[in-house]
C-alpha positions as CSV (number, residue, x, y, z in Angstrom):
1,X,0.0,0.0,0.0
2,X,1.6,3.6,-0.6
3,X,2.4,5.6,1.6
4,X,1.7,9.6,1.7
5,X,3.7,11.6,3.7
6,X,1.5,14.7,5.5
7,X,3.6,16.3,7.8
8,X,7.5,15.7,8.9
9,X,8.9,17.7,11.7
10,X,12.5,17.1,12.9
11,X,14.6,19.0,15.1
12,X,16.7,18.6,18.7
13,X,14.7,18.7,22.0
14,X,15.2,19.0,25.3
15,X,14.1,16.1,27.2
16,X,11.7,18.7,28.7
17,X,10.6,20.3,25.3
18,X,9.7,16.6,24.3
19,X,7.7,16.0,27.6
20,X,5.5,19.4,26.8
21,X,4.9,17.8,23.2
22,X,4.1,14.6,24.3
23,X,1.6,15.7,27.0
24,X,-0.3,18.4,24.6
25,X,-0.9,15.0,22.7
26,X,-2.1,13.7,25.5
27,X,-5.0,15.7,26.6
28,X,-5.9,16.3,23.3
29,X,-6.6,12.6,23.3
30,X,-8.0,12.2,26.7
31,X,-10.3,15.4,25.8
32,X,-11.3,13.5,22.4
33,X,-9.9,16.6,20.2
34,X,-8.4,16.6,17.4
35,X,-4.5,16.9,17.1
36,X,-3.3,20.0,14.7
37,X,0.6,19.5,14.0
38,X,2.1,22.3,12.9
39,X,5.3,24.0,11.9
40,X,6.1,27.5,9.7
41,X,3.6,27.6,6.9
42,X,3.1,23.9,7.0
43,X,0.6,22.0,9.2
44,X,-1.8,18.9,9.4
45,X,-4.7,18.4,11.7
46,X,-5.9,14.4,12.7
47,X,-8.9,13.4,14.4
48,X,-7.7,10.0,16.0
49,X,-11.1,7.5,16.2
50,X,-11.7,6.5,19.8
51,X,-9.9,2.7,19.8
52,X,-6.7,3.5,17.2
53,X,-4.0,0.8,17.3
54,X,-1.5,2.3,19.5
55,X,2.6,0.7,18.4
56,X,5.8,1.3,20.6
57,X,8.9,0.5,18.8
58,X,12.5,0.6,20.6
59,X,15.1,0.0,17.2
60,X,19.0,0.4,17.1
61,X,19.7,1.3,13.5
62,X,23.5,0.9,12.5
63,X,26.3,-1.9,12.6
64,X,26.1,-4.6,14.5
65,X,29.9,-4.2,15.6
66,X,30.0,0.0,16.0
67,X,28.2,3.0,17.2
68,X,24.6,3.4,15.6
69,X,21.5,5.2,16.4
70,X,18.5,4.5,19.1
71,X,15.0,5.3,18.6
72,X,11.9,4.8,20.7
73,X,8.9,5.6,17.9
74,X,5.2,6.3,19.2
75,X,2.5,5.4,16.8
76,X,-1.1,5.9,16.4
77,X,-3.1,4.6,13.5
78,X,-6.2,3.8,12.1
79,X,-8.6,2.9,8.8
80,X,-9.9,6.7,7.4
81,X,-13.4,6.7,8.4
82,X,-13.4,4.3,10.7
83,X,-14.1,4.6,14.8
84,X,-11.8,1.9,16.2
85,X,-8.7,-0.2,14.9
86,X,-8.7,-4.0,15.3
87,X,-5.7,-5.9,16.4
88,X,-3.4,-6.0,19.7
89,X,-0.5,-7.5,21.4
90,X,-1.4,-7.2,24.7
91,X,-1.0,-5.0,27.4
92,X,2.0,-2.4,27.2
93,X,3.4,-1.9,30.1
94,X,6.2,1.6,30.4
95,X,8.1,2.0,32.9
């Protein structure tokens, strides 16, 4: 299936900085709001269904025998016009 890409953003945070992101995402979901991303001229709203399939990735991207680069990636998806994803692992647990 292709894939369109609607909005990119990319930049260093502080730990902090990442935090206030992550919790604006937060309420917006707890309030049932839609989520408006936005940077400059360019910006995207999404209107997340009640039951979207959440995925937590931890990867490790380079060599096996040097130095590569550590990502912990926070997902949300679901179907266009649809209220609830299907699907699940189980419960995630963070720490």
């Amino acid at each position: 299936m292709p894939e369109e890409g609607l909005f990119k953003s990319e930049s260093a945070q502080s730990r902090d900085e990442i935090a206030s992101y992550l919790r604006s995402v937060a309420e917006k979901l707890e309030q049932g709001d839609s989520i408006t991303l936005k940077t400059g001229a360019e910006s995207v709203t999404m209107d997340p269904p009640e039951r979207p399939t959440f995925e937590v990735k931890a990867e490790r991207e380079g060599p096996a025998d040097g130095p590569g680069e550590l990502s912990i990636e926070f997902e949300l998806e679901w179907d266009e016009n649809s209220e609830s994803a299907e699907g699940g692992t189980g419960n995630l647990e963070i720490e």
